[in-house]
C-alpha positions as CSV (number, residue, x, y, z in Angstrom):
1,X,0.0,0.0,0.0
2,X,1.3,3.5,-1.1
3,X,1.5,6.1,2.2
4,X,0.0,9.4,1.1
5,X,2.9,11.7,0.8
6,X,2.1,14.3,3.5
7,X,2.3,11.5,5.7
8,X,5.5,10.0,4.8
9,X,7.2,13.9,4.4
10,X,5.6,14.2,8.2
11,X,7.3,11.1,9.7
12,X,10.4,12.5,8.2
13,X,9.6,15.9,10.1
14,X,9.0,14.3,13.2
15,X,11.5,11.2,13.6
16,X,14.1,12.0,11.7
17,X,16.6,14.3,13.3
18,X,19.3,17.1,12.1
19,X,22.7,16.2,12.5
20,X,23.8,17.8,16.0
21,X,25.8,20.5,14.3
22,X,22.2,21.8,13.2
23,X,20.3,21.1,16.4
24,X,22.3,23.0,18.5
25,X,22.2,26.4,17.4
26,X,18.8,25.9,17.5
27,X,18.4,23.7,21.0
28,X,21.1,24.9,23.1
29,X,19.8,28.0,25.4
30,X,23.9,29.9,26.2
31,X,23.2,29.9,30.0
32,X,24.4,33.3,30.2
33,X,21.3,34.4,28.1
34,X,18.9,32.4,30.3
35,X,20.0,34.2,33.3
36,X,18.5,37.7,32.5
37,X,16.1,37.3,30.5
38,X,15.5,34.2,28.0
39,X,13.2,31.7,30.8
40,X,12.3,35.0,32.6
41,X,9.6,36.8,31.3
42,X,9.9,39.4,34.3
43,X,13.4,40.8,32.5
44,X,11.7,41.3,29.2
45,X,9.0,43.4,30.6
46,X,11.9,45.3,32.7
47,X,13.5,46.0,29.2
48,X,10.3,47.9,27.9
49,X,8.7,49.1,31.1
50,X,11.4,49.7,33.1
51,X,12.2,48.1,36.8
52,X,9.6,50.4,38.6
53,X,6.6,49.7,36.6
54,X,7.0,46.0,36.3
55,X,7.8,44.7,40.3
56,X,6.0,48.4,41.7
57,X,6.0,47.6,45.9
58,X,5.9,43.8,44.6
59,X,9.4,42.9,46.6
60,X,9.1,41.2,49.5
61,X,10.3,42.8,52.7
62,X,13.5,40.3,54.2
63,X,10.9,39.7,57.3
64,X,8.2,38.1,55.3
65,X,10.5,36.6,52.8
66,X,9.5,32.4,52.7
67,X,12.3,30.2,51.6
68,X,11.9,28.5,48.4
69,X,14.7,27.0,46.6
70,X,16.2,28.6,43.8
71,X,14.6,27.9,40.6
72,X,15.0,28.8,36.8
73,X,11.4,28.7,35.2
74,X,9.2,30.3,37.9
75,X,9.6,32.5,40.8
76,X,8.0,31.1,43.6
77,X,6.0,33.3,46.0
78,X,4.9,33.5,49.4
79,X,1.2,33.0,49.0
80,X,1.9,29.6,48.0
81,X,1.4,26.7,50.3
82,X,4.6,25.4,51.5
83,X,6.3,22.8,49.4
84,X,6.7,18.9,50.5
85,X,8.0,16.7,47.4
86,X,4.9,15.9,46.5
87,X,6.2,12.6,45.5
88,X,7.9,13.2,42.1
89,X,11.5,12.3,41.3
90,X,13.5,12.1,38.2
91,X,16.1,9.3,36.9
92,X,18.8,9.2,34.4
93,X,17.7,5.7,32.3
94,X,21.1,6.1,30.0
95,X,23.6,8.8,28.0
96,X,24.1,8.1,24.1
97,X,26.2,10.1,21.9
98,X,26.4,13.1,24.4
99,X,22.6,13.1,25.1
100,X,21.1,12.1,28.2
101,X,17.4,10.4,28.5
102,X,15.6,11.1,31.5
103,X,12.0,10.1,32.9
104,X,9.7,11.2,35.5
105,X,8.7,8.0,37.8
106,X,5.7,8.8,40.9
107,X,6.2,7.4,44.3
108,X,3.4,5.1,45.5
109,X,1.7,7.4,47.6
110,X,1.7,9.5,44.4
111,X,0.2,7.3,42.4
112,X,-2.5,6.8,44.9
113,X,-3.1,10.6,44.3
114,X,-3.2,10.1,40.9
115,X,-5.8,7.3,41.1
116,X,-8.0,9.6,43.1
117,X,-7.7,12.9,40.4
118,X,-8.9,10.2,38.0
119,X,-11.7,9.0,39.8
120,X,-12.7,13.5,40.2
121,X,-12.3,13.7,36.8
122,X,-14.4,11.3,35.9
123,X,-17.1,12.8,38.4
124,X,-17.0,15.5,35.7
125,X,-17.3,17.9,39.3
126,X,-14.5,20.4,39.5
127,X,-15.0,20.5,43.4
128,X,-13.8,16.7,43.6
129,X,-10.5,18.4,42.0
130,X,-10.4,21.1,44.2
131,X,-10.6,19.0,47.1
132,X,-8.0,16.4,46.2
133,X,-5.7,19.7,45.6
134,X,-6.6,21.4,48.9
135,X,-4.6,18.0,50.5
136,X,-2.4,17.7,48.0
137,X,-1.6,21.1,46.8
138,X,1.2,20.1,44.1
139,X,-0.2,17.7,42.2
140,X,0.4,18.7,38.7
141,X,-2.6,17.0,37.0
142,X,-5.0,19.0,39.2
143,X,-3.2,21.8,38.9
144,X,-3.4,21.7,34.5
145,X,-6.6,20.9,35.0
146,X,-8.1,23.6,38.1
147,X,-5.5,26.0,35.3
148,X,-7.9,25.6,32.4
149,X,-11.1,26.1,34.6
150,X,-9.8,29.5,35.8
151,X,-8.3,30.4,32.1
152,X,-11.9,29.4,31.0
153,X,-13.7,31.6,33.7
154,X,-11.0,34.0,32.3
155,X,-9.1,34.4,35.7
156,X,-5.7,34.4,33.4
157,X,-3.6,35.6,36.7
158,X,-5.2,32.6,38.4
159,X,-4.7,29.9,35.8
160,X,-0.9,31.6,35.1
161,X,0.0,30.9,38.6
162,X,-1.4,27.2,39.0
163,X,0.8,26.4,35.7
164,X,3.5,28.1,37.7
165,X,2.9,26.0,40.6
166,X,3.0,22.9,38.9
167,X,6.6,24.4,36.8
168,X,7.8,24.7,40.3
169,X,7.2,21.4,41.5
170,X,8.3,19.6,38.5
171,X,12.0,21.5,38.5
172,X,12.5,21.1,41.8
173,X,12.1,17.4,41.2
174,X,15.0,17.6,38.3
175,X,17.6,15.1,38.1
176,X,20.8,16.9,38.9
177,X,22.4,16.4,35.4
178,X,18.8,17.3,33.7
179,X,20.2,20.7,31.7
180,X,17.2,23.4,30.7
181,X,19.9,25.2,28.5
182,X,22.3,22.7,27.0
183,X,19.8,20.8,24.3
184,X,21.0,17.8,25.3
185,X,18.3,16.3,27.5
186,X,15.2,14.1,26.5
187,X,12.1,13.1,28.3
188,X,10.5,10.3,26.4
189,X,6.6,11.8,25.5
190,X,5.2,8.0,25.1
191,X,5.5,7.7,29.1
192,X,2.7,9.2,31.2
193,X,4.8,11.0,33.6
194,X,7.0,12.9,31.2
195,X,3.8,14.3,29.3
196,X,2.0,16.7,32.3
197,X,5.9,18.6,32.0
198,X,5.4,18.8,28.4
199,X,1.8,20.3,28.4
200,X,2.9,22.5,31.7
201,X,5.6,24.3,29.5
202,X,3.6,24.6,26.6
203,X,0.7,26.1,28.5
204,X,3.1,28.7,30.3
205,X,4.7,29.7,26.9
206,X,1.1,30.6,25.7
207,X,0.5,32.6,29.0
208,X,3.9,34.4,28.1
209,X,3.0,34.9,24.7
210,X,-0.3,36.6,25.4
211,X,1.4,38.3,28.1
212,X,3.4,40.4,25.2
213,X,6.9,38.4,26.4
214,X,7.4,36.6,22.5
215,X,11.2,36.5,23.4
216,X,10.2,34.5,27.1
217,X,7.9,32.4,25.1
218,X,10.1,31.6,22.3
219,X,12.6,30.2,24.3
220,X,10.2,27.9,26.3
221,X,9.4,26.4,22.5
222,X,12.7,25.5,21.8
223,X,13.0,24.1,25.3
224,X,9.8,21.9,24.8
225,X,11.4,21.4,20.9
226,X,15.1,19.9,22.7
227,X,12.9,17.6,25.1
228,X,12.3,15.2,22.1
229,X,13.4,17.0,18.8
230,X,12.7,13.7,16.9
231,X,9.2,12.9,17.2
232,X,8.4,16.8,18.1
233,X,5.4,15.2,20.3
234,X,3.3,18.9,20.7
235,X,4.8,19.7,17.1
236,X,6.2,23.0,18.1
237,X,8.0,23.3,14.1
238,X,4.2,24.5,14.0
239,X,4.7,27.6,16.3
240,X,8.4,28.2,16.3
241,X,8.4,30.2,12.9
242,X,5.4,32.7,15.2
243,X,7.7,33.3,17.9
244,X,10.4,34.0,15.7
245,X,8.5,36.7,13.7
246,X,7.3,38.1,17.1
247,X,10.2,38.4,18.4
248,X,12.1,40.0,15.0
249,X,14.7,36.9,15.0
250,X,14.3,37.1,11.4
251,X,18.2,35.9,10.8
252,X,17.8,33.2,13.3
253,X,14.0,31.7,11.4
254,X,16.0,31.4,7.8
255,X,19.2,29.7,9.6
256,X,16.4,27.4,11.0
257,X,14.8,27.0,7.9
258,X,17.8,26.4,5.9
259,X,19.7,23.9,8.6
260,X,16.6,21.8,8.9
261,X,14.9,21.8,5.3
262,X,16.9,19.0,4.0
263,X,16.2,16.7,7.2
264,X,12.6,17.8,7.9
265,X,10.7,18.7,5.0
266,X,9.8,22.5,6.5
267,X,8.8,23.6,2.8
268,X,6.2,21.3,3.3
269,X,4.6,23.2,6.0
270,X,2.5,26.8,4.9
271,X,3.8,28.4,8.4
272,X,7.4,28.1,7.3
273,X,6.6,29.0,3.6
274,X,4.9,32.1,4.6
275,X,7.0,33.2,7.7
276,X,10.3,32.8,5.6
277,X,9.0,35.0,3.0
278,X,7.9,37.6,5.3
279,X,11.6,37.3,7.0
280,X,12.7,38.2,3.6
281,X,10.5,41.6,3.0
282,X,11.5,42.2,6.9
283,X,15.3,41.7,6.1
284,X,15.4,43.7,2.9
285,X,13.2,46.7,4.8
286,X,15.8,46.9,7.5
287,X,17.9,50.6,7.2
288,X,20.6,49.3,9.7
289,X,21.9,46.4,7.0
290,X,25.6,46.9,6.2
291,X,25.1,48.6,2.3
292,X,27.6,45.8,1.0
293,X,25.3,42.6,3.1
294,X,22.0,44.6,1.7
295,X,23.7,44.4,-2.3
296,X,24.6,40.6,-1.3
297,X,21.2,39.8,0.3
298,X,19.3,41.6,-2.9
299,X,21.8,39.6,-5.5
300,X,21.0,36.4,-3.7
301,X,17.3,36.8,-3.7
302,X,16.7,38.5,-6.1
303,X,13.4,41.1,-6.3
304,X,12.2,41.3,-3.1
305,X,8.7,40.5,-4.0
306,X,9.5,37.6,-6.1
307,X,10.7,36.2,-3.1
308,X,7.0,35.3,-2.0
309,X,6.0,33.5,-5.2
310,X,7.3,30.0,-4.0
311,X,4.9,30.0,-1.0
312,X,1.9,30.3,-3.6
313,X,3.2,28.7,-6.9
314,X,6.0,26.3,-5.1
315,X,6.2,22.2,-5.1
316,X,3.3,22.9,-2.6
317,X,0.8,25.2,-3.4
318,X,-0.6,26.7,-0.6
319,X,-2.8,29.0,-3.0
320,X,-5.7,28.4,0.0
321,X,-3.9,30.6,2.6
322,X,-4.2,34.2,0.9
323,X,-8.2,34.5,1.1
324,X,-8.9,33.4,4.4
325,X,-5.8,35.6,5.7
326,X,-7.0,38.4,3.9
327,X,-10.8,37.9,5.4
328,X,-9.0,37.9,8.7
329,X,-6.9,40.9,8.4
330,X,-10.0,43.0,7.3
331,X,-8.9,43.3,3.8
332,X,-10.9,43.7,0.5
333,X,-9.2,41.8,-2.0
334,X,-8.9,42.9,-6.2
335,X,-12.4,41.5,-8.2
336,X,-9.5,40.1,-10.3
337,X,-8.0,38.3,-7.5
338,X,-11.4,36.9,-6.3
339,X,-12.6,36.0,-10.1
340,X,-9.6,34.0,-10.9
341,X,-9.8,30.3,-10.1
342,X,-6.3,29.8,-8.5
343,X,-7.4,31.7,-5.6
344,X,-10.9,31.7,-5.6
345,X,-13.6,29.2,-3.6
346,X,-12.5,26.4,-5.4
347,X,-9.2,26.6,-3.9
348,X,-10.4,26.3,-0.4
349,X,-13.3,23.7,-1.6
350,X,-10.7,21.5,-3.4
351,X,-7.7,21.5,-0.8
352,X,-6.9,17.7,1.0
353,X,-7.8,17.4,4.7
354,X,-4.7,18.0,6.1
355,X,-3.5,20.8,4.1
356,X,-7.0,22.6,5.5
357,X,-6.1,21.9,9.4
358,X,-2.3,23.3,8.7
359,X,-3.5,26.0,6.5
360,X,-6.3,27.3,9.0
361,X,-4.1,26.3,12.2
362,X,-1.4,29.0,10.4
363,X,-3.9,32.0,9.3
364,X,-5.5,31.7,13.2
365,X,-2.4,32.4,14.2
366,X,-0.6,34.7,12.8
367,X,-2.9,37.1,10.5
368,X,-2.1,39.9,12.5
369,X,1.8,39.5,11.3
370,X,0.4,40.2,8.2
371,X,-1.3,43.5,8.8
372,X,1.2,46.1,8.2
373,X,0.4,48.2,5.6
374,X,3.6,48.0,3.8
375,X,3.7,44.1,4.3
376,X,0.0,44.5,3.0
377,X,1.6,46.3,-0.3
378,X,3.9,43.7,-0.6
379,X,1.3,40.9,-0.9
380,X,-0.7,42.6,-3.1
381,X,3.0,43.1,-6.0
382,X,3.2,39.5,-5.4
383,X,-0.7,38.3,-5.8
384,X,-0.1,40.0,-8.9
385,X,3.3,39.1,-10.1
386,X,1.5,35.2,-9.4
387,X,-1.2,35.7,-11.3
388,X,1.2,37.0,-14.6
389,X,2.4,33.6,-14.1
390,X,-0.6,31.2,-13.7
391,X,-2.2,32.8,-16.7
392,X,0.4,32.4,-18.6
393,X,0.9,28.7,-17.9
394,X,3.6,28.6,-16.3
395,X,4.5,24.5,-16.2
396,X,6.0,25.0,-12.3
397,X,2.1,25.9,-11.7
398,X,0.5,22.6,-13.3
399,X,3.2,20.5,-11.9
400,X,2.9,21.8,-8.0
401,X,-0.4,21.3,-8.8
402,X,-0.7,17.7,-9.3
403,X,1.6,17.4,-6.1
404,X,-0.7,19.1,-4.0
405,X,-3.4,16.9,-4.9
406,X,-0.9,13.6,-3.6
407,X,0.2,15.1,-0.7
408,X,-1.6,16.2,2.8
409,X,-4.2,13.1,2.9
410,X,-3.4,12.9,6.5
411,X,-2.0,14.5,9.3
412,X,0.2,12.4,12.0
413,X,-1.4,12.5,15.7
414,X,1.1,15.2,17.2
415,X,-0.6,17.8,14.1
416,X,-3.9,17.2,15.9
417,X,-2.8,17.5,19.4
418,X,-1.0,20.8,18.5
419,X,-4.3,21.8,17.3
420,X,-6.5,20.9,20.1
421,X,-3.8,22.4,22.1
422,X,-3.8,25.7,20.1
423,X,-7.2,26.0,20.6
424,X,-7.8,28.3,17.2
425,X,-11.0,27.2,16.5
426,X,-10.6,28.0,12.4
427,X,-8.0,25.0,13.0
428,X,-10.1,22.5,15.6
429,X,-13.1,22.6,13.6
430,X,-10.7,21.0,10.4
431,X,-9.9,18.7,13.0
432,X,-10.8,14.8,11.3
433,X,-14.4,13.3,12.9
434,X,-11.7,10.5,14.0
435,X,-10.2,12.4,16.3
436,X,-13.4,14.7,17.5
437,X,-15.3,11.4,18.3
438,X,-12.7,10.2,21.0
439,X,-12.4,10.6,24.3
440,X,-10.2,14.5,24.7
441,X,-8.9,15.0,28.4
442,X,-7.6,18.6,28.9
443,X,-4.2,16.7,31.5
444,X,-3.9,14.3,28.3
445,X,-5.0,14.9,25.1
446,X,-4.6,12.3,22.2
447,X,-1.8,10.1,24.2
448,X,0.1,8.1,22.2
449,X,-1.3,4.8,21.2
450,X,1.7,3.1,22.0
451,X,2.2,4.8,25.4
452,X,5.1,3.1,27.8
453,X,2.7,2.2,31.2
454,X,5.1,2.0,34.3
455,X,2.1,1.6,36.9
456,X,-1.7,0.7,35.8
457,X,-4.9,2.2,38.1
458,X,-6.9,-0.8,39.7
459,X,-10.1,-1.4,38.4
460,X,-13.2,0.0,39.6
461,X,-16.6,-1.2,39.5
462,X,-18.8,0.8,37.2
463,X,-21.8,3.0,38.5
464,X,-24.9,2.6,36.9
465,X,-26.7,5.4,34.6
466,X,-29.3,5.7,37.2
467,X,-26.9,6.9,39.2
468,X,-25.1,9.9,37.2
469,X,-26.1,13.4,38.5
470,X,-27.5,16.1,36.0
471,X,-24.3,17.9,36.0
472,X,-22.2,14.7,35.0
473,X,-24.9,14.2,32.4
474,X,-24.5,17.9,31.0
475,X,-20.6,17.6,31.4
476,X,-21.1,14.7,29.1
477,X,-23.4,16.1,26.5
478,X,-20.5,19.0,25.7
479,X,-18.3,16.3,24.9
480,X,-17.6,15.0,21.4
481,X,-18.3,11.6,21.0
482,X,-21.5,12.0,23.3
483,X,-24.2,9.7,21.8
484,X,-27.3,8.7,24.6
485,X,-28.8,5.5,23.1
486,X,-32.6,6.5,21.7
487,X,-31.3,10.4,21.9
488,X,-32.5,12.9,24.5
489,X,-36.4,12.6,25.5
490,X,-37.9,15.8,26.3
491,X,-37.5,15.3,30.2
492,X,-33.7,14.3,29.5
493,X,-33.4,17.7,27.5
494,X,-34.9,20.0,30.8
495,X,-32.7,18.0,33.0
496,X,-29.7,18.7,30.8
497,X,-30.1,22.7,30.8
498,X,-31.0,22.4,34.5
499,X,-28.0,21.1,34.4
500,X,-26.5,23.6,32.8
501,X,-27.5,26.7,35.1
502,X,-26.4,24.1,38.1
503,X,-22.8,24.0,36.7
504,X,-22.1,27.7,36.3
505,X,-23.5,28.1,40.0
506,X,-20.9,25.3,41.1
507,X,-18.4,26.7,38.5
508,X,-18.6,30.1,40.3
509,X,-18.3,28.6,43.9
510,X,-15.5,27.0,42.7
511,X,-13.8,30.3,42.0
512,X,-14.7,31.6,45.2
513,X,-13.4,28.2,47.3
514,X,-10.2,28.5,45.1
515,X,-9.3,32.2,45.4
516,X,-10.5,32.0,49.2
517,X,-7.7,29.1,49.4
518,X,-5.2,31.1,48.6
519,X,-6.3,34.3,49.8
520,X,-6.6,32.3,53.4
521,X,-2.9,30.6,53.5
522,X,-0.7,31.6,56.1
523,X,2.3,30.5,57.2
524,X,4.7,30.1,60.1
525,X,7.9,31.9,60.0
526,X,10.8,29.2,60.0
527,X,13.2,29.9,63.1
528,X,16.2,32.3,62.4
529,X,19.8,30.9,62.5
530,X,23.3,32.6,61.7
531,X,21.7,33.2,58.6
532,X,18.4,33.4,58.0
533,X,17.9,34.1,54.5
534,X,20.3,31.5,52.7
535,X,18.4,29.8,50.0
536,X,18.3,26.1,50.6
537,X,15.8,23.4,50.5
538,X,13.2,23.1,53.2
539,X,13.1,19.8,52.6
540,X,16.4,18.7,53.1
């Protein structure tokens, strides 16, 4: 049987990885770039705010000051409850070629935890959560999920500092050989207990993203890219180009794109397509560039607007992007770009499945790259300068053509959980009915189907229907692969909205217990010695 090559070109993006000479300018963080500012979002809003205006009367006077141990990814603070190693540790399974694998592994008493968020989950009752957390206040899982609650209830500061929390507890659980900044340490995504640390970073890169720290957040990607840069589990080659435009490393995306191209395929992708031609307009618009590099630069690539004909008229068409990225940037495009049939409706109507979930995951995310005016201008020369050649029958345009229509059949499983991660709903509703009709847990989604199990939960004996409360039932109907044998009788349809004006009561309790929690902690001042304010473990 012939693989569909989209498929095939994506296992070579995702297994297959660079030669190390490539990875690490890409991987390795230099620690001395870490320490001011690259995991610390704090020291990029310093550089455009100023000191004052981001801490303010935030510092902690030396008499209230909790000990914490020192950590890279989060600062921890005093209103937190006071840390106990919740159970976590991390081992070194073996060092290859000057990489070391590490895992996760839980205790006993933490996998009795884990058993119990589980069992709340499936209660569908955030209070179950809330109360398993209020005895065990670093347990990651309940800390993602209580995280997405609050985002959803759009307490961001709340959600923010759960992810912290959980960022916290997993560093301080590090393996002492286990390197943030050297690109040379794996976690294995196929077992359980390496995946909440995945999906922990990831959801603190978005907070730092939407915070306005692109430089914070771009480092975190690479981070969660060196944890397993051959199967790329959360797909960041998906978000990395972003980032890079966002935070003007315009140099840095084309030595990417040109050190990875031959190994993973990145042409194939519209994000890199797009975001390496919109490097090139930025490059060639910069009035800083050395007058001898700008004459190079121009002599090597030519007009600058030709530059962005490959991303439309290349080996993979991506002809689909430019009307809904227009329609998303508030832009009227020419009658004689909506009239012609290389961009018109039959463009979007004809494209294969997965070239529609990349193409929409990439235009919900970054249209508003796109909407400077004289970026605007430069699309508009090169819509033109595109059409001049599809009328003309240019063979390049028949023979991409014919390639797109082979390619992008299917979409590996890490596409789809980077899209139900993204949460762009232009992307997740592209998403295939196999994966919408499946099971999604926010702590888990889409695990690997040949996931390495190091301890299995015991089995418990099934409740009966009779027995599931209305908000369970409603909790269930939102899901996708919902289906109640004989449908919904009209009684079952009151019960369910009852239902639903019973959760947003319990939802808004919930707030209340959880910011109450916090507000509520206190805690006893440790005794003074010689010195009182070293920073060591309170543990030890």
């Amino acid at each position: 049987m012939v693989m569909s090559k989209l498929y095939s070109h994506h296992l070579q993006l995702c297994q297959y990885s660079p030669p190390r000479s490539s990875n690490q300018p890409l991987l390795a963080i230099q620690h001395q770039v870490v320490i001011p500012m690259n995991l610390n979002p704090e020291t990029e809003l310093k550089r455009y705010f100023g000191a004052r205006a981001v801490l303010g009367d935030q510092r902690p006077r030396q008499r209230n000051r909790q000990f914490h141990r020192s950590t890279w990814m989060t600062s921890p603070k005093d209103s937190w409850p006071r840390f106990s190693r919740p159970g976590i540790s991390m081992t070194l399974l073996q060092s290859k070629d000057g990489v070391q694998y590490f895992t996760f592994e839980h205790s006993r008493d933490y996998q009795q935890v884990q058993f119990k968020f589980l069992d709340a989950v499936e209660s569908m009752d955030p209070n179950n959560i809330l109360a398993l957390l209020q005895l065990n206040p670093y347990h990651i899982d309940s800390l993602l999920q209580l995280s997405d609650v609050c985002r959803i209830q759009e307490d961001q500061e709340m959600a923010r500092d759960l992810i912290e929390r959980a960022l916290y507890s997993f560093e301080c659980a590090f393996h002492p050989l286990f390197s943030l900044t050297a690109g040379t340490s794996r976690l294995d995504y196929l077992r359980p207990e390496n995946r909440a640390f995945y999906l922990a970073l990831y959801k603190h890169m978005m907070f730092l993203e939407k915070r306005g720290c692109p430089r914070t957040a771009l480092e975190y990607c690479k981070l969660i890219l060196s944890l397993d840069p051959d199967s790329d589990p959360l797909c960041m080659l998906l978000l990395i180009d972003f980032l890079m435009l966002r935070s003007r490393e315009y140099q840095s995306l084309l030595q990417l794109y040109q050190d990875w191209e031959e190994h993973r395929n990145l042409s194939q992708l519209p994000n890199f397509a797009f975001s390496t031609a919109l490097c090139y307009f930025h490059l060639s618009q910069q009035e800083d560039m050395d007058p001898e590099e700008r004459v190079s630069y121009h002599s090597h690539q030519g007009n600058c607007k030709c530059v962005f004909i490959p991303a439309f008229i290349d080996v993979n068409v991506f002809s689909s992007v430019l009307m809904p990225l227009l329609d998303l940037c508030t832009v009227q495009p020419d009658v004689t770009v909506t009239s012609h049939a290389f961009f018109g409706p039959k463009s979007q109507i004809g494209q294969p499945p997965a070239l529609a979930e990349l193409t929409a995951l990439y235009v919900g995310r970054a249209y508003n790259v796109w909407r400077e005016a004289a970026v605007m201008l430069w699309l508009e020369e090169s819509v033109k300068e595109v059409l001049l050649r599809v009328d003309a029958k240019d063979p390049q345009v028949e023979d991409s053509q014919n390639k797109r229509k082979q390619r992008y059949q299917s979409a590996p499983r890490n596409i789809h959980r980077h899209v139900l991660l993204s949460e762009i709903k232009e992307a997740t509703s592209s998403l295939p009915l196999e994966v919408t009709t499946q099971p999604l847990m926010g702590f888990d989604p889409l695990p690997p189907l040949d996931s390495v199990i190091s301890y299995t939960r015991p089995e418990r004996q099934h409740v009966g229907a009779s027995n599931e409360s209305t908000l369970s039932l409603f909790f269930r109907s939102l899901l996708p692969n919902f289906n109640l044998q004989g449908g919904l009788r009209q009684e079952d349809e009151m019960e369910v909205a009852r239902a639903g004006q019973e959760l947003n009561q319990e939802v808004n309790r919930l707030m209340v217990a959880m910011r109450d929690m916090l507000a509520n902690i206190r805690f006893q001042e440790p005794p003074r010695e010689d010195n009182p304010y070293r920073d060591e473990d309170e543990w030890d």
